[in-house]
N, C-alpha and C positions, 0 to 999 in steps of 0.2 A: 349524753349525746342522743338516746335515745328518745327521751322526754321533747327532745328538741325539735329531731325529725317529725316526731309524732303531729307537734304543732302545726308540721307545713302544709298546706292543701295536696292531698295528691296528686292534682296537673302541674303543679309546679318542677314535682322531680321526673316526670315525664322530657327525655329525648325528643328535640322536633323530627319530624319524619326529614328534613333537607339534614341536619347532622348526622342520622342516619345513614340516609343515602350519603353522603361523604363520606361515615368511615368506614362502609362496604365497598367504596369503589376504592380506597386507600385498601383496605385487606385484601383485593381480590390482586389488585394492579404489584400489594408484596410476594401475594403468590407465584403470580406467574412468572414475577423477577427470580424467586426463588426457584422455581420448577424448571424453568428454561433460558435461563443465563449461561449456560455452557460456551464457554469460547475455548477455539481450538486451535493450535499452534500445527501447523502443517509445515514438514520442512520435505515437501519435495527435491529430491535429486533425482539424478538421469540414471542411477541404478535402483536403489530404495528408495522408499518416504516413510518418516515415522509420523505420527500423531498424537501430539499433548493434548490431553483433554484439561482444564479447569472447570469445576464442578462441586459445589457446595463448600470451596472453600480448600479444594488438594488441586495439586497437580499429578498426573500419572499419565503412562504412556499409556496409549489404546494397543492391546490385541487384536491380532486379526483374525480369520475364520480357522485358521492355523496355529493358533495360541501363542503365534511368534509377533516381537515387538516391530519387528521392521519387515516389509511389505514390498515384494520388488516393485519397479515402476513399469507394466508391463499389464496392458489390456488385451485379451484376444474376443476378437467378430467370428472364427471359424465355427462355431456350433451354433446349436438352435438359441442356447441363451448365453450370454456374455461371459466370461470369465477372468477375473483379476488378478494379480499377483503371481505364487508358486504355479497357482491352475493355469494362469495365461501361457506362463514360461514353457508348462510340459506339452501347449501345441503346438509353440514355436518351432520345432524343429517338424513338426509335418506343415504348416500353412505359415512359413515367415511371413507371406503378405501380409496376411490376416493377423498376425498378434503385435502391432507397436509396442517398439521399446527402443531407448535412449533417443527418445522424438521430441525433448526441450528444447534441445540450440535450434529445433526449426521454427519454434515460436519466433514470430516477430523479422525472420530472416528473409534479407534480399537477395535471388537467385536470380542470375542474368539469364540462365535457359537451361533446360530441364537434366542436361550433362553437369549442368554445377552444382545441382542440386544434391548434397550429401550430409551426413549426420554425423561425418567427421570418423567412419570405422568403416575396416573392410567389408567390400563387397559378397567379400566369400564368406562372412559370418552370417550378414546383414543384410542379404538381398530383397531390400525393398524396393516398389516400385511409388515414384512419387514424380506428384505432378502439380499443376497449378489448376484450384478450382476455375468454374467456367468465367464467372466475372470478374476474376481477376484479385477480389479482394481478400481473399483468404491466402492465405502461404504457399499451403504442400495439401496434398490429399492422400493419405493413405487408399490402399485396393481394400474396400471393404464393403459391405452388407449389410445394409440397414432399411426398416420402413422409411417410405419418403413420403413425410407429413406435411412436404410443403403446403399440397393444395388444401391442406385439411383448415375452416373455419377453427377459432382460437375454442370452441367450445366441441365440438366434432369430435367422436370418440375413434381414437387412433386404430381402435382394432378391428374395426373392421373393412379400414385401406391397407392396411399390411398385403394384400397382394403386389401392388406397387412397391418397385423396388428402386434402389439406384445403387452406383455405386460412386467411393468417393467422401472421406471425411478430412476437414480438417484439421490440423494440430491444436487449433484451441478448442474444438469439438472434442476430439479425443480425451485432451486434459481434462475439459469439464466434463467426460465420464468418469475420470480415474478420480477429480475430486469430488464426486458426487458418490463414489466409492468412500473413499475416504471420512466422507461426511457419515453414510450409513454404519461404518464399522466404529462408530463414536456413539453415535445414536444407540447401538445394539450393546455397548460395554454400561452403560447405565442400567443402574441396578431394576427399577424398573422396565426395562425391556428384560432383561433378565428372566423375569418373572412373565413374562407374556407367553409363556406355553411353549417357547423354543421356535416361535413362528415368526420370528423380526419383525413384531406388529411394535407399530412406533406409541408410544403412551404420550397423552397429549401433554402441552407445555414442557417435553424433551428435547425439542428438534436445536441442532446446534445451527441459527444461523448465522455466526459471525467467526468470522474466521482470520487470523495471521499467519499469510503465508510468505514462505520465504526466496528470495529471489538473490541470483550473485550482483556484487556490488559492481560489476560493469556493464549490465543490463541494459539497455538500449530503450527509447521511451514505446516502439513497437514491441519487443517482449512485455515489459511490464503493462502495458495495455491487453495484449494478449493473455496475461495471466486472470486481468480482472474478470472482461471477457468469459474465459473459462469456470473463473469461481461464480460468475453468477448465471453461467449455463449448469454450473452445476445445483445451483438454489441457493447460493448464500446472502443473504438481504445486505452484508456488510461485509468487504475484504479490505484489509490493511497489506502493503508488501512491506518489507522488512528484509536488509542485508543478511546474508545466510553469518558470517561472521562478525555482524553486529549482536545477531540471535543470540550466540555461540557469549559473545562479550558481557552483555546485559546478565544473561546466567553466571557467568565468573564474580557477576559484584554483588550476587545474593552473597556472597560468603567472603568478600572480600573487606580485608583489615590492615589500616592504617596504623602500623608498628613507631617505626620511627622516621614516616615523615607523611606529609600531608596529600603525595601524590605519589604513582605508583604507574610507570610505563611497562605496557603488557604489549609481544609481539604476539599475533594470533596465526599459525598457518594449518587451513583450511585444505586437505587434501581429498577432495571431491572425485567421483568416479573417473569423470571428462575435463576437469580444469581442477587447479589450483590458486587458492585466492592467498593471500598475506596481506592482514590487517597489523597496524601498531595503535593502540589504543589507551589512552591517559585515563586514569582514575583520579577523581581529586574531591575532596568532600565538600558536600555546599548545604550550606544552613537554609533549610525553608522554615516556611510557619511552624509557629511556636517553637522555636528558635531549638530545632529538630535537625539533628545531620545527617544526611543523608548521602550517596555517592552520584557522583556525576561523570558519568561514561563519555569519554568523548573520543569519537573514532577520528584521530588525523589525518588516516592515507590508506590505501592498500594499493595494491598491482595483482596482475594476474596474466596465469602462464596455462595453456593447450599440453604443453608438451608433459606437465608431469601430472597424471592421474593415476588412480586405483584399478581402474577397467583395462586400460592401457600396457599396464603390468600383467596384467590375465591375459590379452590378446601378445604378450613377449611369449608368456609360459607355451601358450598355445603355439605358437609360430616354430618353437624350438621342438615340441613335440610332435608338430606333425614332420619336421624334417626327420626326427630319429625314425616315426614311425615310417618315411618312406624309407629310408635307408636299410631298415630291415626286410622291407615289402614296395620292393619295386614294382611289381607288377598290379599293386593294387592302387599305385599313386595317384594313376590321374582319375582314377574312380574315386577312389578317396577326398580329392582336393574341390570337386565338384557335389559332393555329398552335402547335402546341408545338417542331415540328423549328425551326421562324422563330426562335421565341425560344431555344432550344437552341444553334443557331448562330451568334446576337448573342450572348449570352451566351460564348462561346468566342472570336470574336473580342474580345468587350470587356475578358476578363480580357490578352489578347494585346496591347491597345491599350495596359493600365497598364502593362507589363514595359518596352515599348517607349518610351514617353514617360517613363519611370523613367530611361533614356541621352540619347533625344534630344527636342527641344524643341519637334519638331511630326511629325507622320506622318500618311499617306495611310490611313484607316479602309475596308477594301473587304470586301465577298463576294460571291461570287459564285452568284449563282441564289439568294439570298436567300427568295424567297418568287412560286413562280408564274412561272417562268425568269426573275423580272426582277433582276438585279445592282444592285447596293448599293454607291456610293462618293460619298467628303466627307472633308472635309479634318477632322486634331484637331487643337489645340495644347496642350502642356501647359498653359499659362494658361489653358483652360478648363477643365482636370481641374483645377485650382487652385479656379478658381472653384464648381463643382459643390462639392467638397469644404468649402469655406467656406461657402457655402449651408445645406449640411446640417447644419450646425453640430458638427462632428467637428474643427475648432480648438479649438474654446469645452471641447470634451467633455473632448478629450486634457489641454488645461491645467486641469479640474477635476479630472480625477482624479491629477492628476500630487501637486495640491496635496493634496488626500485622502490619498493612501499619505505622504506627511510626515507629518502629523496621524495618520494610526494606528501612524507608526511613531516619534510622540516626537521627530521634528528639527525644530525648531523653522522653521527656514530654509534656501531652497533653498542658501543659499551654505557650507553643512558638507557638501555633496557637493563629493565630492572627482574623480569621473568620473561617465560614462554610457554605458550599453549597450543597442542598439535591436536588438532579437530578433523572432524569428517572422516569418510570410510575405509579412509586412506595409510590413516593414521598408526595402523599396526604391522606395517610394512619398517622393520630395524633398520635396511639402510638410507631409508629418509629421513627416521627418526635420528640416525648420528648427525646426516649431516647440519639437521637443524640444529644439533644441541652443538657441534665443534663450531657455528658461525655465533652463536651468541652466550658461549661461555667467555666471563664467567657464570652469567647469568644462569639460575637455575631453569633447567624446562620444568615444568609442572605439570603435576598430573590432579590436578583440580576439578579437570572434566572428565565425563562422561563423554569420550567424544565421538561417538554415534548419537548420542540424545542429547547434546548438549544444544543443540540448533531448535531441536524442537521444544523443548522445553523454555530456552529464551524467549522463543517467539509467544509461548503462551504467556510468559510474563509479562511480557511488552499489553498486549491486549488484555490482562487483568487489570496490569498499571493505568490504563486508560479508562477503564471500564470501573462504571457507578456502585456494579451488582458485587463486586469482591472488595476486601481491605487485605492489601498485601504491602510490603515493604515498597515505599515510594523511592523512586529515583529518576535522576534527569538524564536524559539521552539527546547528545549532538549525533546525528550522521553525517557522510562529509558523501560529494559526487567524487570524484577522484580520478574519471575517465574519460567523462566528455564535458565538452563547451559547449554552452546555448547561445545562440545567435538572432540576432533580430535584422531585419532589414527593410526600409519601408519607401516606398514612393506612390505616386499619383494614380488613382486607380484608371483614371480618364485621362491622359498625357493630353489629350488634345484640348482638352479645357481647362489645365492648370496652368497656365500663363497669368499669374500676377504680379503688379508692379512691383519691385524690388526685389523679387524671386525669379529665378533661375527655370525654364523650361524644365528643366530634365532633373527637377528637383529630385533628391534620393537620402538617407537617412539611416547610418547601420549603426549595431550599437551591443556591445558583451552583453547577455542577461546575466549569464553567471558561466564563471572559469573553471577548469579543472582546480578541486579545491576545496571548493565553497563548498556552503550548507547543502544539504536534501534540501529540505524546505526553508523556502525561504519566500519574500515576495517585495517585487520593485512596481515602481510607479514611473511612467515614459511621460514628459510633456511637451509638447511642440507647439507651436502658431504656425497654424497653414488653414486658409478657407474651402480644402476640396478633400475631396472623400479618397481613401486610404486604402494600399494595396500590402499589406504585413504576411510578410514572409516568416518565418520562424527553421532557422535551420542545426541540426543535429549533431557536428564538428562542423563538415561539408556537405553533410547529407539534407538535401531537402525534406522539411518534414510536413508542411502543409503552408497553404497560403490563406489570408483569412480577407476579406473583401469586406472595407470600414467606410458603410455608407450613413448618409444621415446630416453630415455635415453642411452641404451642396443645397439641398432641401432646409435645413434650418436657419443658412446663414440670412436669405431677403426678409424671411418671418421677424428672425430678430433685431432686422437693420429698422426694419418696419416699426416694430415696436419701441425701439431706442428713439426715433425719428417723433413719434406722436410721445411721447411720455416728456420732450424735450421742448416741442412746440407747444404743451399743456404748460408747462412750467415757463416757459418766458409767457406767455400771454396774462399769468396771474401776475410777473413781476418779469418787466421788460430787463432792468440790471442785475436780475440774480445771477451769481458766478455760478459757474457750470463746472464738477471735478471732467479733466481730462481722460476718453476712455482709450484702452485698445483697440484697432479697426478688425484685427484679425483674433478669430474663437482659439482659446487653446482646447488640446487637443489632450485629454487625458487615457491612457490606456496602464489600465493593472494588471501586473503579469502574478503567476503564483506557480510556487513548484510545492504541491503538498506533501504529506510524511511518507507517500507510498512512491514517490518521486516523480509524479504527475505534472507536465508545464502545461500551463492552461493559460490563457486571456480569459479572466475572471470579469474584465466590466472595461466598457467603452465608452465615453459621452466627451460632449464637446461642454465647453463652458462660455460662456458670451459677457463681457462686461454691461451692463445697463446701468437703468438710474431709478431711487426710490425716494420719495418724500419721508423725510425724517423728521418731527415737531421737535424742536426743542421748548422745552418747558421751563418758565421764569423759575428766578429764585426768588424766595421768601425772604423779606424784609429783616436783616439780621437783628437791627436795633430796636424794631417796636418790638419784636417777642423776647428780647431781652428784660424791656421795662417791665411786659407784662408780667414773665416770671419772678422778676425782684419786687412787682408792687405785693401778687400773690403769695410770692413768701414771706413779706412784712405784715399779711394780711394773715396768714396763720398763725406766725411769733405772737401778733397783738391776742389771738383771740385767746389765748391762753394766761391774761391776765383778768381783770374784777367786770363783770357783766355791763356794767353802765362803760365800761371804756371797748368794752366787745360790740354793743351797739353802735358806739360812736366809729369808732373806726371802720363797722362794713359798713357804715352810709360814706364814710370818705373814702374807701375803696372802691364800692361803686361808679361813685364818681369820678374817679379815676380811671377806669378801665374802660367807661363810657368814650371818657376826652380822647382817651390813647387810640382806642379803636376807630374812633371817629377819625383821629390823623392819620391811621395806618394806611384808611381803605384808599384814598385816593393814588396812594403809592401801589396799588395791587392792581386799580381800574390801569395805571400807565404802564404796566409790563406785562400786556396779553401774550400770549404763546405764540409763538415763530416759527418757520419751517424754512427749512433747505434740502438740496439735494445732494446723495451722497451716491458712493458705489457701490453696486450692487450683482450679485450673479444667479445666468442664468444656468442651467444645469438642463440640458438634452444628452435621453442616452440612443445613443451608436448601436446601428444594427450589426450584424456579423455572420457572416458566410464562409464555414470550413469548408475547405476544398483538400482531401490528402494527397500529397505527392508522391509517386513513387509506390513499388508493391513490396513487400505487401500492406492494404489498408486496410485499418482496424475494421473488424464486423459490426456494421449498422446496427439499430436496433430492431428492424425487421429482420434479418439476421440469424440475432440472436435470439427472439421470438420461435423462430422455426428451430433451430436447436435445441431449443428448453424443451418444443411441444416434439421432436425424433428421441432425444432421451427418455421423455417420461413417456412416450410411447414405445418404448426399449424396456423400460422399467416394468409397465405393465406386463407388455407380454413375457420376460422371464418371472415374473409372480406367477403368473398364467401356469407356464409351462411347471414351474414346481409346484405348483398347487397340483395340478392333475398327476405327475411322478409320486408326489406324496401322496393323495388317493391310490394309487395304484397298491404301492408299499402297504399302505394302512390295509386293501382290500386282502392281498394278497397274505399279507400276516392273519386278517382274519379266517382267512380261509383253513393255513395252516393250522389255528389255536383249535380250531373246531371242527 
């Protein structure tokens, strides 16, 4: 081999510098897949959020700055620099205004006026003050403090307008700081950061931009707008939404096994801080490529109930203990009851009290300095958290909606469940957990999940499942809507100039896009014949959700009459008797609707299509019979040559002569069948302009908007860098001062 190489010239085993350059931009383009493909599974709730990272190939839950897995939901504005989580929590009870917390259900929500505006928890825990931004299209504003970057040029360095202030943020402003938190404390758990001297200096090709976040499956298309909204105020280049108990389901079939039979009905209930979801979910195995089994999730139905939550039961605890503690201390009560650090602090031990009576079966309820230095203690039993809970009728709720998600989801009877899985933060509360297990025994509950991580961790699967950069176990996912109807509605956008012959003035046009039921995504195609431009409504059960103004039509119809008219006069002038195909006088009208994976309904594409006409040649046939002869004279012409040379000669001059005569008959048969042409039908394709207009408040954030909020965050960002940079100098000066 060597001998061999030797012989070669050596330019020849020279690389050209273009293959080269390709397999550097192929090594550099693995790298960076490899370095920074992080996708993150975010399952915010209205009490916690956890965070799944995927990253090189695991999944693991992210740390927070607190070495703890779950992360309250809960931002405070009250000091010079921001604070998240436990830190928000311990200002909450000096600056409620200043620290948001359980401020999800106001994503996307309509308030008739500023008394109805509520967060769904008492005012005595929760005194926020909330309001409606000034144009109207933002939700709710929290009372807060922030630089106001409005008038700041997109390149303008924010810190040095920080004297300008306002106040006033919105809910999806808010989010997109806590997931822009969320994003930084993922960024900071890779090992690389790690390594960066302890200074949250981000190492390049780490940043996670893509994200699966999770939302409840009754969602509203203004929430889940608002979520996206949020995740890309908070930087994320890519968000997926994803059912919090779909999350929860997809996790269940990493490990799920097909015993003895080929499907497997799983009920899911989901006991979330502020709501309660119940999904019923099929497994059934489906063969893809390379005739590989794989499992296929398919969520039938859920429902969902307000009345029984995890929070809710902390706010029972707290309700019962501030009556013992007035009944001991009267004279302290109504000081007490308007106390916000007082009820701050019940509230914290009562969430403390449920964890605890979740193991044992009575405990000592105490705090200390309560209110006024007087100390606070009494005995709990869990059979009074039983009882509280019965009270409120959060049995009665659980078993209604348990039986509701059957009914939406087509089983008839609780007894085709086959298991059961109790999910969310809720989940460690014993007398939910009975009542679930007495409605759907026999059936086993299961303790399969994780169920505080089990959300986030699906969600990151979901997003590795999609994603180029990982190979994990494939699987197919149906989602189902389950809570609202989509509606369409359409008539003339100009009433006064839609008067066409055999049409109706007051023409109008409604139509289901999709029922409670139906797929998540899915996508339909609308067509009509009407010559005028279009006024589409699109509404949300009954809820208006915007109107979209479908012009183009009006403008294209004389162009195209135009054009059919001369293309038709060109054609009889060449041939006065040519038949003419029949067209339609009126354009149809095509509109594509699309509801994608994250449950987005969108008018994807609008045009009109016009019948015309096109010249088509048709082209003769070829004479069957003379190229028959000539193939059998030619083949008789081969057979011969292969006998004695004096009969080889003779035969190709009688061949010749042959094939001359033949072709000589043929040609006059070819001169009489020259090519032909007629007219056929033909389309013409015009696309349709369109004009969102949103109904109703609140409406989603523009994109100058959201422009201004990316540039008040990252000038938030800044200036707490700012400020811990110089507290770190200080520390550092000051330790040197000390050493030396």
């Amino acid at each position: 081999m060597a001998t061999v190489l030797s012989t070669i010239p050596r330019t020849r085993r020279r690389l050209s510098p273009r293959l080269v350059l390709c397999l550097l931009v192929l090594l550099l383009h693995s790298a960076v897949l490899a370095a920074g493909a992080n996708i993150l599974g975010i399952d915010i709730g209205n009490q916690y959020f956890k965070v799944a990272v995927v990253k090189r190939g695991k999944f693991e839950i992210v740390h927070n700055l607190h070495s703890k897995r779950k992360t309250p939901t809960a931002i405070s504005f009250a000091e010079d620099v921001r604070s998240y989580g436990d830190d928000a929590v311990a200002q909450f009870a000096k600056k409620p205004e200043q620290v948001p917390m359980y401020f999800l259900p106001l994503l996307g929500a309509n308030f008739t006026s500023e008394e109805d505006m509520t967060i769904g928890l008492p005012k005595n825990y929760y005194p926020y003050k909330l309001g409606y931004d000034a144009d109207g299209r933002k939700a709710v504003a929290f009372t807060t403090i922030t630089p106001d970057t409005s008038s700041l040029a997109p390149g303008e360095e924010a810190e040095e307008k920080e004297e300008k202030f306002r106040t006033g943020m919105a809910s999806e402003e808010v989010t997109g700081h806590l997931l822009a938190f969320a994003r930084h404390l993922a960024e900071l758990s890779d090992e690389d950061h790690m390594s960066a001297k302890g200074k949250g200096k981000v190492a390049r090709g780490a940043q996670a931009s893509e994200a699966v976040i999770t939302v409840p499956s009754w969602a509203s298309q203004r929430y889940r707008q608002a979520v996206l909204d949020a995740a890309e105020i908070a930087g994320f280049a890519r968000t997926t939404l994803v059912h919090e108990t779909t999350a929860a389901a997809v996790q269940r079939a990493v490990d799920v096994k097909f015993e003895n039979s080929d499907s497997l009905l799983t009920l899911f209930v989901n006991i979330g801080a502020m709501q309660t979801e119940v999904c019923v979910v099929r497994y059934t195995k489906h063969v893809a490529a390379g005739n590989v089994t794989v499992p296929h999730v398919h969520v039938l139905g859920c429902a969902h109930t307000g009345k029984v939550a995890g929070h809710k039961i902390d706010l029972l605890i707290a309700d019962r203990m501030a009556e013992t503690f007035c009944e001991k201390n009267r004279k302290l009560c109504d000081g007490f009851r308007k106390s916000t650090r007082a009820s701050a602090k019940l509230l914290k031990a009562a969430n403390n009290a449920k964890h605890v009576l979740s193991a044992n079966k009575e405990m000592v309820f105490q705090i200390e300095s309560l209110y006024e230095d007087t100390d606070f203690k009494t005995p709990l039993a869990r059979s009074e958290l039983d009882e509280m809970i019965a009270k409120a009728g959060m049995e009665t709720a659980l078993q209604s909606t348990i039986q509701q998600a059957l009914v939406n989801s087509n089983v008839s009877s609780i007894s085709e469940v086959t298991e059961a899985e109790v999910v969310g933060g809720g989940w460690r509360v014993p007398r939910l957990h009975k009542v679930v297990a007495d409605i759907v025994t026999p059936a086993e509950l299961g303790q399969h999940l994780n169920g505080e991580e089990a959300i986030a961790f699906g969600a990151a699967m979901i997003g590795a499942n999609s994603s180029k950069s990982f190979r994990v176990r494939k699987m197919w996912l149906t989602d189902t809507n389950s809570e609202h109807e989509y509606k369409m509605a359409l008539s003339p956008l100009n009433p006064e100039g839609a008067s066409v012959e055999g049409m109706s003035s007051d023409w109008q046009r409604a139509q289901v896009l999709a029922s409670k039921g139906h797929k998540l995504s899915w996508k339909k195609a609308v067509k009509l014949h009407v010559p005028f431009d279009l006024k589409l409504s699109i509404f949300e059960d009954d809820n208006l959700l915007e109107t979209i103004d479908i012009t183009g039509v009006e403008d294209a119809l004389p162009k195209q009459q135009q054009k059919r008219k001369e293309i038709v006069d060109g054609a009889l002038a060449a041939d006065p008797n040519l038949e003419l195909p029949s067209l339609a006088d009126l354009p149809t009208v095509e509109l594509k609707f699309e509801s994608d994976s994250s449950g987005i309904l969108r008018l994807n594409k609008a045009q009109a299509i016009f019948e015309t006409l096109r010249n088509q040649t048709i082209k003769p046939k070829a004479p069957k019979v003379a190229s028959k002869k000539a193939n059998t004279t030619t083949n008789d012409t081969s057979t011969t040559s292969n006998s004695t040379t004096n009969e080889e000669a003779a035969n190709t001059n009688s061949t010749d002569q042959t094939n001359s005569t033949e072709a000589a008959d043929a040609s006059p048969v070819e001169d009489d069948q020259q090519p032909t042409w007629k007219m056929v039908k033909s389309k013409a394709f015009v696309p349709l302009s369109q004009k969102v207009e949103y109904q109703g408040y609140p409406k989603p954030m523009d994109e100058e908007e959201i422009n201004k909020a990316i540039r008040r965050r990252k000038a938030l960002d800044k200036r707490d860098q700012r400020v811990k940079d110089t507290e770190s100098a200080r520390n550092d000066f000051e330790a040197y001062i000390y050493s030396s």
